[in-house]
N, C-alpha and C positions, 0 to 999 in steps of 0.2 A: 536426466530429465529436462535440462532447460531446453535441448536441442531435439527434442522430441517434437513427431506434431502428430496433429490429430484431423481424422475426414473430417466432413460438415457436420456430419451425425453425433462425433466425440463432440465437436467444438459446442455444438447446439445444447446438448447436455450439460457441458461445462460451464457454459453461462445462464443455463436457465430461459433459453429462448426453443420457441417451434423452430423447427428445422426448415418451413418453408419460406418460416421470415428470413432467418438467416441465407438461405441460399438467395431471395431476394435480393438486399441490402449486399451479397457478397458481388452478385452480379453485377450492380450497380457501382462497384466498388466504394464502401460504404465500409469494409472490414477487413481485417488485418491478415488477409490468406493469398494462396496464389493458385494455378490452376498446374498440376504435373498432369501429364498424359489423359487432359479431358477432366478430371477431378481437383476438387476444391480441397488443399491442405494447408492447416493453420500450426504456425511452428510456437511450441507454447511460449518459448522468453517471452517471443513478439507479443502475443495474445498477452499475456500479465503486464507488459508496457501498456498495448492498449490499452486495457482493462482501466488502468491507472490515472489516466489522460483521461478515458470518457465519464469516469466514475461522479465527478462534483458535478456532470449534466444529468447527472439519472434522476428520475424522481422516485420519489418512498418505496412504489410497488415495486420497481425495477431493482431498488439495492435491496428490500428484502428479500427480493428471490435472487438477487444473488449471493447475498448471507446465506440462504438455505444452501443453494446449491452449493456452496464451497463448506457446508457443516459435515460432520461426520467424515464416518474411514474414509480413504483413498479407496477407488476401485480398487479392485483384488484383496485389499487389506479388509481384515475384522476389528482391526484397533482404532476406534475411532481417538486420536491427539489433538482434536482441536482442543482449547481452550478460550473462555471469556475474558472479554478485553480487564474486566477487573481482576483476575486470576496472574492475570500477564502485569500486573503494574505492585512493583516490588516498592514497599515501602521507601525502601533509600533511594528509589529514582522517582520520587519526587522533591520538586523543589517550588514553592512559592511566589520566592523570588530569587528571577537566574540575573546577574550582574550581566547583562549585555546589552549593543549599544546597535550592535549592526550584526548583517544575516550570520555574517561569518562565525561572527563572537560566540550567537545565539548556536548554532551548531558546532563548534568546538565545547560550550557549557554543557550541551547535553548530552554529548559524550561521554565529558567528563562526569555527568550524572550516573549513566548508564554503568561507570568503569566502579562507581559505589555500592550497586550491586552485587559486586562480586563474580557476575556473571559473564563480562565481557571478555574475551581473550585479547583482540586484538581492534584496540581504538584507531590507530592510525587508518587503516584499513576501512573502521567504520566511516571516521571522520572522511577519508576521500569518496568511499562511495554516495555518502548524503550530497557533499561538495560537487559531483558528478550531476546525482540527480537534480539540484536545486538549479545548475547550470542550465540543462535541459528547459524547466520550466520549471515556475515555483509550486511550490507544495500548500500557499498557500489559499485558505480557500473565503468567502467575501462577506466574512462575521467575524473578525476577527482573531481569528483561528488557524494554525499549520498542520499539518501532518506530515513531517518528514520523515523521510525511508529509502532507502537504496531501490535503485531499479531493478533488483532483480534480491530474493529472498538468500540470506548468507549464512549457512549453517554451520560457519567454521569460524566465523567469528565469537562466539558465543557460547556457554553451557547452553541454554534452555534459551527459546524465541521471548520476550518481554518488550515489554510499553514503559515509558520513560515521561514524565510529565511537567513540563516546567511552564512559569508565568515568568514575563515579562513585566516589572511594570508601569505603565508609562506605554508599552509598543514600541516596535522598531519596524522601519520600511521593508519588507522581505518577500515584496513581488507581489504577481498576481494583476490580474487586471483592472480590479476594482480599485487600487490604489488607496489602501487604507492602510495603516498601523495593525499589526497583529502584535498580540498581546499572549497567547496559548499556544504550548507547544504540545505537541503527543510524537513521540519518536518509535515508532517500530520498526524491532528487530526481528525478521522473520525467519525459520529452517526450512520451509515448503511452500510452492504461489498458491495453495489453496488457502493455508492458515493464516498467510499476509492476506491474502484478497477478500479471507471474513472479518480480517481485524480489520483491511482497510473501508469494507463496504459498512462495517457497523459503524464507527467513529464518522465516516462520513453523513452518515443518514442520522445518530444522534446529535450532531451540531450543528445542522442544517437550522437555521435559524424562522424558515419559512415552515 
């Protein structure tokens, strides 16, 4: 799946956008496609990276339709597996108060949260891929609030996809442009970019402080 892609038409559905915006903005180069033989194709990793990066620009109406669109089965599929973000947050991974001081600590603890669970296979693995992401750009977002998550959904780390919830408290410096102390963490663990990109469009649009 991750190296799959899709025409204008999959992608335009995939996001919950017209297709004539999207061909717009693609031509403009404004989106995450490229053109093979005259035709616009979007490779999905890339799209769920973008997705990720544009996500804390969107406003309300924009992340709820992309909540919808990432709700329910997968094409082809009748089983609809999404699940709500309270559904996904397992009593033992939450924590209060997580003892950390700096980004790092704060994502090695949540881990460690995650690993109380019972659900996690393989921590190491989570902790570099968070460590990967946070490298890239920080996760977090300008209310005091993180969302950290691997760039791309790890279905082998893991029994079952879960939310991880930990306080800070006090805050710690952990990016971001606004330059603020973040204090809350939310860590998802996702199996599929559709079930990450509803946990991630929901948690985004309910913290949004505006």
């Amino acid at each position: 799946m991750p190296f799959r892609s899709m025409s204008l038409e999959e992608f335009a559905r995939h996001i919950a956008m017209d297709a004539r915006e999207v061909r717009r903005l693609a031509d403009r180069g404004k989106l995450p496609g490229q053109k093979v033989g005259g035709l616009w194709r979007f490779n999905r990793a890339r799209v769920t990276e973008w997705l990720q990066q544009e996500m804390p620009k969107l406003d309300e109406s924009r992340l709820i339709a992309l909540e919808e669109a990432m709700s329910g089965p997968r094409p082809g599929s009748a089983r609809d597996t999404r699940m709500s973000v309270t559904e996904l947050i397992d009593v033992n991974g939450v924590a209060a108060t997580l003892p950390a001081k700096t980004k790092g600590s704060v994502l090695r603890r949540l881990v460690e949260l995650a690993e109380r669970t019972g659900m996690l296979y393989d921590a190491p693995g989570l902790l570099e891929a968070l460590q990967e992401r946070e490298d890239l750009y920080s996760t977090a977002l300008p209310n005091g609030v993180a969302i950290p998550h691997p760039r791309q959904p790890m279905p082998y780390v893991s029994a079952e996809p879960f939310v991880c919830v930990g306080r800070v408290i006090g805050g710690v410096a952990f990016g971001g442009a606004h330059r603020e102390l973040t204090r809350l963490f939310f860590l998802i663990c996702s199996h599929d970019d559709r079930g990450h990109l509803h946990v991630l469009a929901r948690l985004t649009r309910l913290l949004d402080p505006a």
